[in-house]
C-alpha positions as CSV (number, residue, x, y, z in Angstrom):
1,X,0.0,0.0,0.0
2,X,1.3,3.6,-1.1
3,X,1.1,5.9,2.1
4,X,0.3,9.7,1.3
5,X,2.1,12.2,3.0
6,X,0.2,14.5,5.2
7,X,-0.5,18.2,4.2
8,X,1.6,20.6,6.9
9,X,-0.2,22.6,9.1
10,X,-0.1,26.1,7.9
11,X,2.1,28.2,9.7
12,X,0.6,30.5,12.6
13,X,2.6,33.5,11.1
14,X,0.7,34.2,7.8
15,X,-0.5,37.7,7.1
16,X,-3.8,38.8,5.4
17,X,-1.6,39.3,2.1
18,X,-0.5,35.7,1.5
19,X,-3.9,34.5,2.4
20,X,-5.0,36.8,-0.7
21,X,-2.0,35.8,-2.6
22,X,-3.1,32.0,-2.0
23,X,-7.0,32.8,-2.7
24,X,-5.6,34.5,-5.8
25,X,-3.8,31.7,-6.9
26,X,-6.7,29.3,-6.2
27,X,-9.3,31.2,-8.5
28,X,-6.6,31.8,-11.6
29,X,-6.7,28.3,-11.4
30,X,-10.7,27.2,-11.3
31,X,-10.8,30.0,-14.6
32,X,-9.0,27.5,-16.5
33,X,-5.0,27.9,-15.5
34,X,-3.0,25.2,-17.1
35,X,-1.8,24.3,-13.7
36,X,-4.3,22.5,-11.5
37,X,-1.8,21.8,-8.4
38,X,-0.8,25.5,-7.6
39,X,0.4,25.7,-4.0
40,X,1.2,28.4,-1.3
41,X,4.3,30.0,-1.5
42,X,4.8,28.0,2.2
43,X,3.3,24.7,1.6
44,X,6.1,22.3,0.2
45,X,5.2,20.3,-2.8
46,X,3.0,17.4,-2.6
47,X,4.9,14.0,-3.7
48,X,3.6,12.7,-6.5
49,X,1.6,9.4,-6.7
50,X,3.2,6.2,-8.3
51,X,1.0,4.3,-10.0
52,X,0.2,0.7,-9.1
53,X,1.6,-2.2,-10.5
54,X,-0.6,-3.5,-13.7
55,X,-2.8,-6.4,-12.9
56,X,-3.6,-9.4,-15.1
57,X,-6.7,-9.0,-17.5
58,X,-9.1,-11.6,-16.5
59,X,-8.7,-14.4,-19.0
60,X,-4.8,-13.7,-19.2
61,X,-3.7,-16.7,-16.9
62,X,-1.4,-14.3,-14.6
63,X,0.2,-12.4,-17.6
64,X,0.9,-8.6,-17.3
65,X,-0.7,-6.7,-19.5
66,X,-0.6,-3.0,-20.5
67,X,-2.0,-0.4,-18.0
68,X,-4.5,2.6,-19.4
69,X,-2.4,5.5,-20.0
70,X,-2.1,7.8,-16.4
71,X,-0.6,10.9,-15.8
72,X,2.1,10.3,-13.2
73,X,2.8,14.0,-11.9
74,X,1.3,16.4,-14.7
75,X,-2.6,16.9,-14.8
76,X,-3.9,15.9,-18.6
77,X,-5.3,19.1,-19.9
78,X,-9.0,19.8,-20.6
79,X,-8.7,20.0,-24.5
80,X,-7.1,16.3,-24.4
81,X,-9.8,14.6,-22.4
82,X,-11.4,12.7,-25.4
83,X,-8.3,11.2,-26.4
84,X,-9.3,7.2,-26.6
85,X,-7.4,5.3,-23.8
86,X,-4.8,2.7,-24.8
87,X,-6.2,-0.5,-25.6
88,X,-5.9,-2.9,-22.7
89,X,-4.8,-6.4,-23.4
90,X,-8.2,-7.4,-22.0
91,X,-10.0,-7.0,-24.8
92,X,-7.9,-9.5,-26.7
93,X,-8.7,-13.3,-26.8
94,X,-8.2,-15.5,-23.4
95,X,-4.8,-17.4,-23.3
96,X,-6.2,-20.8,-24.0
97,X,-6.3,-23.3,-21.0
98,X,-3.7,-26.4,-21.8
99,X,-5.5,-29.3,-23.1
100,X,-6.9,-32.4,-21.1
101,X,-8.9,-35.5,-22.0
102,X,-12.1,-34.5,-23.3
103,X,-13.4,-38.4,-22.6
104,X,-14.8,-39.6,-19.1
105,X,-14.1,-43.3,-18.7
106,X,-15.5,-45.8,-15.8
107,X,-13.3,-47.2,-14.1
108,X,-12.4,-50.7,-13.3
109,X,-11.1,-52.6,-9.8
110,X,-7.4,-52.1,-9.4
111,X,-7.1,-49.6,-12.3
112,X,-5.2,-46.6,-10.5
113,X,-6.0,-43.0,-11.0
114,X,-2.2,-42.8,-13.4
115,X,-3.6,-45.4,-15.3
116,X,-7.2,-44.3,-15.8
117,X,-5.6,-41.0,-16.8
118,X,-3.1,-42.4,-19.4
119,X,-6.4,-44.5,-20.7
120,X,-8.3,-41.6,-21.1
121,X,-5.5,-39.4,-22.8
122,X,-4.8,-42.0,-25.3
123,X,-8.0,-42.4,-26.3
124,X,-8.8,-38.7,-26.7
125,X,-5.8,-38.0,-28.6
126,X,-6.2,-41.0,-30.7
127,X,-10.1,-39.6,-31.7
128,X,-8.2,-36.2,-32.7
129,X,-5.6,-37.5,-34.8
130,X,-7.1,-40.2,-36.7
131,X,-9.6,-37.4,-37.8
132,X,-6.8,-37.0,-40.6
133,X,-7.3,-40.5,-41.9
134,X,-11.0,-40.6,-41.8
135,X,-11.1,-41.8,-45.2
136,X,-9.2,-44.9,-47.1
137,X,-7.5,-42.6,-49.6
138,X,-6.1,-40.2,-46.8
139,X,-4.5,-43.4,-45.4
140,X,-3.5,-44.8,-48.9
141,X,-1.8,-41.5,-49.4
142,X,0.3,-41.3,-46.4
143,X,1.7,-44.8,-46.9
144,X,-0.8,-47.1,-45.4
145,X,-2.1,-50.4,-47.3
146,X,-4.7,-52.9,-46.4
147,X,-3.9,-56.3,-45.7
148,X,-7.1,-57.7,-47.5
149,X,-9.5,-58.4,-44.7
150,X,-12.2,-56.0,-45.7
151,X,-14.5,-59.5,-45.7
152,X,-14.1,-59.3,-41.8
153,X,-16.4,-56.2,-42.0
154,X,-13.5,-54.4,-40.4
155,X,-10.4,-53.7,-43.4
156,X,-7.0,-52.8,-41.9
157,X,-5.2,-50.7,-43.6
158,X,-1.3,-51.1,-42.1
159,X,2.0,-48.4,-42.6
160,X,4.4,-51.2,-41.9
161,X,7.5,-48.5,-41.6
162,X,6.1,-47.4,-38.5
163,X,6.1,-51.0,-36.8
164,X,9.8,-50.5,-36.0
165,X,10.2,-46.8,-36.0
166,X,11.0,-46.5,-32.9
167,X,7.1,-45.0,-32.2
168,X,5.1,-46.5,-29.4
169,X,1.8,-45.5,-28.7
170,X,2.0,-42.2,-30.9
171,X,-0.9,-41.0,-32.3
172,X,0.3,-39.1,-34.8
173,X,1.6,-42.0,-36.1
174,X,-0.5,-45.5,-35.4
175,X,0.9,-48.1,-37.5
176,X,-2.7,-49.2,-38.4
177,X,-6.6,-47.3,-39.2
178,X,-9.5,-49.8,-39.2
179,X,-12.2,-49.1,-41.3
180,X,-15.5,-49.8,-41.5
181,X,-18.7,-49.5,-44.0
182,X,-21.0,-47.1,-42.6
183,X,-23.7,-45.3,-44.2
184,X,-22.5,-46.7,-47.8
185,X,-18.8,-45.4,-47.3
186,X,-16.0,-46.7,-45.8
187,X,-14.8,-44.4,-42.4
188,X,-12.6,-44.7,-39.9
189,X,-13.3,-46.8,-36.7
190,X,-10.3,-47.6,-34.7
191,X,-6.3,-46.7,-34.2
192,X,-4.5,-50.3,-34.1
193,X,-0.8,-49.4,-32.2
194,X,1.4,-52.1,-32.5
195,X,5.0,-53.1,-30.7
196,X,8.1,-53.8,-32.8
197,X,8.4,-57.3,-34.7
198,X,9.8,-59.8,-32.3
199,X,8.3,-58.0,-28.8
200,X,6.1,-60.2,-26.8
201,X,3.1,-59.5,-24.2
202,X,6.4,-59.4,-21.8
203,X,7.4,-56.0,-23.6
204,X,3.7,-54.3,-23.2
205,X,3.5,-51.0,-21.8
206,X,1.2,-50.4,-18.6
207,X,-1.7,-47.8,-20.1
208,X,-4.7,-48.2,-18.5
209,X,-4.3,-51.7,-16.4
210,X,-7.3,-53.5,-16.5
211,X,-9.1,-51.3,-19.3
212,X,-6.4,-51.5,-22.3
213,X,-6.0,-55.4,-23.2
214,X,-3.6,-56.1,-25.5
215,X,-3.5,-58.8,-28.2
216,X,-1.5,-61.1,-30.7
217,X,-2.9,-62.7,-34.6
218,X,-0.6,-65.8,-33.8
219,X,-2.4,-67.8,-36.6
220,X,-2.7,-65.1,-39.4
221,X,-0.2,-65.3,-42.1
222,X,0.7,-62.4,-44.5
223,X,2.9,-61.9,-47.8
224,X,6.5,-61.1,-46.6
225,X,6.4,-57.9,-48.8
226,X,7.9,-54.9,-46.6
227,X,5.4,-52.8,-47.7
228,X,2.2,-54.4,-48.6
229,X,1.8,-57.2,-46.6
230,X,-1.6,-59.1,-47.6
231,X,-3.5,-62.0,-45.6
232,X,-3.0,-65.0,-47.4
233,X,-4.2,-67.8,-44.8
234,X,-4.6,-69.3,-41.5
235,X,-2.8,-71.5,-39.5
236,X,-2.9,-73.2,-36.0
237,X,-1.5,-71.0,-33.1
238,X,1.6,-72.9,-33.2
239,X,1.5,-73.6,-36.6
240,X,4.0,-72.6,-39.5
241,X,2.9,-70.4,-42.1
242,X,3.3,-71.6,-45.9
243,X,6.5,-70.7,-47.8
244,X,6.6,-67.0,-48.7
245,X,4.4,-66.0,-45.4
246,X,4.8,-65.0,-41.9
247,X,3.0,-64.2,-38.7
248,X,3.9,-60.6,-39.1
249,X,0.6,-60.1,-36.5
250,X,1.8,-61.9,-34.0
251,X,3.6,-58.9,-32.4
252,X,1.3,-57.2,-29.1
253,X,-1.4,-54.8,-30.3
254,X,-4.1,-52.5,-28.9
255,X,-7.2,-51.5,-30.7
256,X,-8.7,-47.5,-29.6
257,X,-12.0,-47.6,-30.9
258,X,-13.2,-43.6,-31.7
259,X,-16.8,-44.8,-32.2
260,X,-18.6,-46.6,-29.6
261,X,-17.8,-50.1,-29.0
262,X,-20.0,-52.9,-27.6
263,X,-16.9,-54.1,-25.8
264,X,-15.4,-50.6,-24.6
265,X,-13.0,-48.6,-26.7
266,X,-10.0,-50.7,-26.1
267,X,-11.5,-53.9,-27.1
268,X,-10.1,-56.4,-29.5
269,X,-12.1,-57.6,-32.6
270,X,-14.2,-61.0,-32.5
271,X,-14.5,-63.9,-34.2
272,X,-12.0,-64.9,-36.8
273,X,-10.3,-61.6,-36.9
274,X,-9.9,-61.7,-32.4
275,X,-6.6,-63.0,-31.8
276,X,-5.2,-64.2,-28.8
277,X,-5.1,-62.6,-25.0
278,X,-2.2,-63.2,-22.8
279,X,-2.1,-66.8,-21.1
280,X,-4.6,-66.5,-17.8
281,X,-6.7,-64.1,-19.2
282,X,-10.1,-64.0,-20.8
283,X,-11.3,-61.3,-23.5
284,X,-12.1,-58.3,-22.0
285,X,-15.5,-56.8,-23.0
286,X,-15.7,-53.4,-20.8
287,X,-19.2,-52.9,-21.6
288,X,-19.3,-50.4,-18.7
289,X,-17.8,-47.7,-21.3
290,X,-19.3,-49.4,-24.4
291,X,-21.2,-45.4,-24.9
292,X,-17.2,-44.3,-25.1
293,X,-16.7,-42.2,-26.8
């Protein structure tokens, strides 16, 4: 707080002609005189005011922003009083708040409050960024190519340079889109993120516990191409794959569903196209979030 100092008493001594000289001086200046802090001869100068520090415009997260224009020790005169203020940095657009997940998901027994978070995130990034493959030819175009399983009612379409880019998780860069036919045209459904070739469910990252389950295709076999790998049959689980084929699927994978799932929005296909759940553990079908997103 800025204390003010006091006015001094007026000294007892004064004689009737500085009293006139002050009430002299007092109506030059309510005419009009261009100074408007005249003082007696005998009263030392008043200290001038320092403005206050500039506070944050609401909406400015804490920022300083520019004051209004004060006089700090000269009066403004009376021919300048419809000059516009400055423009205060309130009047421009809120600093925008940093971003969160925009999804709300259930939780589930032993899933901590890290993990439901990390669940969440994931899926709300993956629903923004997949926005840019929403159609087959987006994905086409930025190096994806389906494997051939469009009969499944769900077609994968695969960027197999990202499997080992050194990406995990990203989703700027999922190494599959899912797509399904709704409405006449095919759209995109799902994210599939997959581990390196050669990882195992011992190499899975910890997202959401309980809520993200991860899977393997252990009896799928696709063309060994390196960039168009196409399924070209089935085997047993711990069968060998025909001459010219591998089990490039059976690496971990998660599916993020960005339409609402009947099994949650981490849930792995069914049927043919389901794949295989760690040992111990049963499908997951998280129907509690099934409205997600």
């Amino acid at each position: 707080m800025i204390e003010l100092s006091k006015t001094p008493r007026r000294p007892r001594r004064l004689g009737r002609s500085v009293a006139m000289a002050a009430s002299a001086v007092l109506l030059a200046a309510a005419c009009g005189s261009s100074s408007t802090h005249a003082a007696s001869p005998t009263v030392p100068k008043q200290a001038p005011v320092t403005t206050a520090a500039p506070t944050a415009a609401p909406g400015t997260r804490g920022h300083t922003t520019t004051p209004r224009t004060h006089a700090a020790t000269t009066a403004v005169p009376a021919t300048t009083a419809t000059v516009p203020p400055t423009t205060v940095a309130a009047t421009a657009p809120p600093t925008t708040a940093a971003p969160g997940p925009h999804v709300v998901l259930t939780s589930e027994q032993d899933v901590t409050p890290a993990e439901l978070n990390r669940a969440e995130t994931l899926l709300d990034e993956t629903i923004t960024d997949l926005k840019r493959f929403e159609y087959p030819t987006e994905a086409f175009a930025a190096g994806y190519r389906s494997i051939g399983d469009a009969l499944t009612g769900d077609e994968h379409y695969v960027n197999w340079s990202y499997v080992d880019d050194g990406h995990i998780l990203d989703p700027a860069r999922p190494e599959s889109v899912v797509y399904e036919v709704r409405n006449g045209r095919q759209v995109a459904v799902a994210a599939m993120y997959m581990l390196p070739f050669g990882s195992t469910f011992a190499n899975v990252p910890d997202v959401g516990g309980a809520l993200t389950q991860w899977h393997v295709h252990r009896n799928l076999c696709l063309t060994e191409s390196a960039t168009h790998k196409v399924l070209a049959g089935m085997t047993a689980d711990n069968g060998t794959c025909p001459p010219g084929t591998n089990k490039a699927g059976n690496t971990p994978m998660l599916h993020v569903w960005i339409v609402p799932n009947a099994c949650g929005p981490f849930a792995a296909l069914e049927g043919v196209g389901a794949g295989q759940v760690p040992a111990g553990q049963t499908r997951n079908c998280d129907t509690r979030n099934a409205s997600v997103p």
